[in-house]
C-alpha positions in Angstrom: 33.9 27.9 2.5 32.3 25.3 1.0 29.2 24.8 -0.5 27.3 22.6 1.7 29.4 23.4 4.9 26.8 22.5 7.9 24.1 21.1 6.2 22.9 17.4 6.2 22.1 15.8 2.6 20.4 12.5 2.5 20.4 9.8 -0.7 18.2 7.6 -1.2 19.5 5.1 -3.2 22.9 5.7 -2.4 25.1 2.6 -2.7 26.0 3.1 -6.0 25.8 4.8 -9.3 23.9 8.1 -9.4 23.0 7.9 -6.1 26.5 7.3 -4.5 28.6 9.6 -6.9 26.3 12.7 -5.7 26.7 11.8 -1.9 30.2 12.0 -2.7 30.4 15.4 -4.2 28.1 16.8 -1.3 30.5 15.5 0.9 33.4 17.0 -1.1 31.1 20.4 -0.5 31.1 20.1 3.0 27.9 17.8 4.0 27.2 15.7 6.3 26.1 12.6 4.3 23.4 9.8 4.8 23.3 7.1 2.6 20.1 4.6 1.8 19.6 1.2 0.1 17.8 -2.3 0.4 21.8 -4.2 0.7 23.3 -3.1 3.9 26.9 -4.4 2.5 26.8 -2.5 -0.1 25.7 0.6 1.7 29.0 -0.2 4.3 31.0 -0.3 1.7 29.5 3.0 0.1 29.8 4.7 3.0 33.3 3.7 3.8 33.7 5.3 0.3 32.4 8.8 0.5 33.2 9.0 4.4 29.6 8.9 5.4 27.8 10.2 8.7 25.6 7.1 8.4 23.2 4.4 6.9 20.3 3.1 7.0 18.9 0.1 5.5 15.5 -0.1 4.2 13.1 -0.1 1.1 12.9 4.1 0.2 9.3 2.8 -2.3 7.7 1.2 1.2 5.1 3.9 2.4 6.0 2.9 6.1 9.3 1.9 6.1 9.7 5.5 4.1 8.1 7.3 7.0 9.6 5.6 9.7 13.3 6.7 8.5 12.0 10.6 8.3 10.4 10.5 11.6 13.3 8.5 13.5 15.9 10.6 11.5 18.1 12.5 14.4 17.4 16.5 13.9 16.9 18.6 10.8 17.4 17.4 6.7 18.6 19.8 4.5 18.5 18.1 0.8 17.2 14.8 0.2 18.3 13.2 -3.4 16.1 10.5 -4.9 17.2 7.6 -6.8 14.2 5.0 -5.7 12.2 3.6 -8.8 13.2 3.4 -11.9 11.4 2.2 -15.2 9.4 -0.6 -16.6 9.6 -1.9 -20.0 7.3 -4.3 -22.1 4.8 -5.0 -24.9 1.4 -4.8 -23.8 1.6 -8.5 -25.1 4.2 -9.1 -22.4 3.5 -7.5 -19.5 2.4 -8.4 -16.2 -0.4 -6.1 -15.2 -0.4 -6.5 -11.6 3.4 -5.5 -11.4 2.8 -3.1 -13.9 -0.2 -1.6 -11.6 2.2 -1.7 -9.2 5.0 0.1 -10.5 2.5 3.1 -12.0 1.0 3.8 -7.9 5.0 3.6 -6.9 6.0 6.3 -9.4 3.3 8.4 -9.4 2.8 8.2 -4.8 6.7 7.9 -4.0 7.3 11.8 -4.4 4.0 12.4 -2.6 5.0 10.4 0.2 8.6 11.8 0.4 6.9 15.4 0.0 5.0 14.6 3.1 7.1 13.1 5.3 9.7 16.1 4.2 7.0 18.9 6.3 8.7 20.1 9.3 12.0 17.9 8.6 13.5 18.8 5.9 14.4 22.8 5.2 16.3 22.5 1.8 15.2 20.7 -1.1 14.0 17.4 -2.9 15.5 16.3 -6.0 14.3 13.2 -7.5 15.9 11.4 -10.4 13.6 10.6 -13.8 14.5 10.3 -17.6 14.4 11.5 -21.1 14.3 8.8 -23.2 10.2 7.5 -22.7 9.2 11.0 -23.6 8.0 9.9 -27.1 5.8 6.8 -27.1 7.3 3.8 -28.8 6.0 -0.3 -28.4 7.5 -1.6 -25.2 7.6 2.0 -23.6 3.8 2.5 -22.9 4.2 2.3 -19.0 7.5 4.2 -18.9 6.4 6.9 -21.5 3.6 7.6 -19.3 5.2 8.2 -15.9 8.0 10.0 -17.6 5.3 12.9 -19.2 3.5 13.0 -15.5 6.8 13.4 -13.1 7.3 16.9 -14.6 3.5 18.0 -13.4 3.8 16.4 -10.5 7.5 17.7 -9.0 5.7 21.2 -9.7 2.5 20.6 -8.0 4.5 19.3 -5.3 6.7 22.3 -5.4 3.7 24.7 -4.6 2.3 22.6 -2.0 5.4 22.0 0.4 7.4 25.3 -0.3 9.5 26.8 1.2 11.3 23.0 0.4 12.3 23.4 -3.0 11.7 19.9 -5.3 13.3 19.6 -8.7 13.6 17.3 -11.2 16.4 16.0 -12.7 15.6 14.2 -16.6 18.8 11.7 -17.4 19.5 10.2 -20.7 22.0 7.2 -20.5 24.2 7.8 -17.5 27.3 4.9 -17.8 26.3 3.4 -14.1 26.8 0.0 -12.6 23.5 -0.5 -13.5 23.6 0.1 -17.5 26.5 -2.3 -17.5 24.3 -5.0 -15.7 21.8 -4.6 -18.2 23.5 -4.6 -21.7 26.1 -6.7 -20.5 28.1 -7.5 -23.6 26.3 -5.2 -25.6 28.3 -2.0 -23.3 31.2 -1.1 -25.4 28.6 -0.8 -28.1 26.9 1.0 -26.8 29.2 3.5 -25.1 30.5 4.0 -28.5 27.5 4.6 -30.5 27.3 7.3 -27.7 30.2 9.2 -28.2 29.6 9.1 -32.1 26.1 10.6 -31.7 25.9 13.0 -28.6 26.9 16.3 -29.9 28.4 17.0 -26.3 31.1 13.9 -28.0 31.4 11.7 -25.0 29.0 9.5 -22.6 27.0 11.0 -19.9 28.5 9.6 -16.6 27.2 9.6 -12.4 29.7 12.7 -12.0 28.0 14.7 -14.2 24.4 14.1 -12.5 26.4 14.6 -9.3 27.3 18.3 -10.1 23.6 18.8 -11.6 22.2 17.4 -8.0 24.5 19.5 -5.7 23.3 22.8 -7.9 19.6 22.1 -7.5 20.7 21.4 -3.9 22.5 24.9 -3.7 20.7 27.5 -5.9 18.1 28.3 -3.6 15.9 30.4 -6.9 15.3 27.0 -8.4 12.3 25.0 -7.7 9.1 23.1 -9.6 11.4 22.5 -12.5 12.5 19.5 -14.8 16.4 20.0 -15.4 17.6 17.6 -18.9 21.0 15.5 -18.8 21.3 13.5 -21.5 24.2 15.6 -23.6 21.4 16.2 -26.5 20.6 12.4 -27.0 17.2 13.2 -27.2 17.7 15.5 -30.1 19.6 12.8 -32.1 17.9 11.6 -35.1 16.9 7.7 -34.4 17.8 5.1 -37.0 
């Protein structure tokens, strides 16, 4: 018997990376899997991929298109994972404060309004996705490093308030995804390799390796209010 035989895992943000390498191994476990994402192509093509129950296309950090999925969704939820948001870099000099005032009430309300509409739907667990690498304050991180040190307080909090569903948190360093490649570009290679010199675990973090994390959280029914590091000790690595 598998893992996840009979139970119902939803991904928000699902189409690729993170996102679509978990919904793959939950299906590997036995789910049945439901995919989310803004590009309804790519989520066909994602679903074709992991063998999907279904999709559904719609922006996971809008408060009512959020609330609409939950309440439409067709019977019980077991684990929902969380990929929605991400992080926002600039010098004070630099940034735009409106999208940066935006960004903070996404990150900081986005758990609170998945926590909400999870009440009477979903009988698992929550597991949202955050990082390691804005824990220390350094120029250009300021909005980042701020919403990395609250997610931790607020997954517990959140914990306490809407148990029995469990909500974790899972802390990434550099995970090779699509996206990293989109955003160094060239400068991947490099970057990959500087990885493998440095990490003490010898090798790049990858979307399997989240996956596995995810579908633990997902299955370990003692674990819950926690902050759960995957970085392979880059955060322990001397910078310079």
């Amino acid at each position: 018997m598998s893992k996840l035989d009979g139970q119902t895992v939803v991904v928000l943000g699902g189409s690729a990376g993170m996102g679509l390498e978990t919904a793959r191994l939950a299906r590997a476990e036995g789910a049945e899997v439901v995919i989310t994402g803004r590009n309804a192509d790519r989520l066909k093509e994602a679903a074709a991929d992991v063998d999907a129950l279904s999709t559904a296309a719609f922006d996971a950090t809008d408060p009512v298109q959020l609330q609409g999925f939950f309440d439409d969704f067709p019977g019980p939820i077991d684990h929902v994972f969380v990929t929605a948001g991400g992080p926002y870099y600039g010098l004070l000099k630099d940034l735009d404060l409106e999208e940066a005032r935006r960004h903070v009430g996404m990150e900081l309300t986005l758990p609170l309004y998945i926590g909400r509409a999870a009440i009477g739907k979903v009988r698992g667990s929550l597991t949202f996705i955050g990082g390691t690498g804005a824990r220390q304050v350094a120029p250009g991180l300021t909005v980042t490093s701020a919403m990395t040190n609250a997610q931790p307080s607020l997954i517990a909090g959140l914990a306490l308030e809407i148990a029995p569903i469990r909500v974790n948190l899972i802390a990434a360093g550099f995970v090779d995804t699509p996206l990293s490649a989109r955003l160094l570009g060239d400068d991947l290679e490099k970057r990959r390799q500087q990885l493998r010199d440095t990490l003490p675990i010898g090798r790049v973090v990858g979307p399997a390796d989240v996956a596995a994390l995810a579908v633990h959280l997902m299955t370990n029914t003692a674990l819950t209010g926690a902050t759960y590091d995957i970085d392979g000790g880059q955060q322990f690595v001397p910078k310079g």
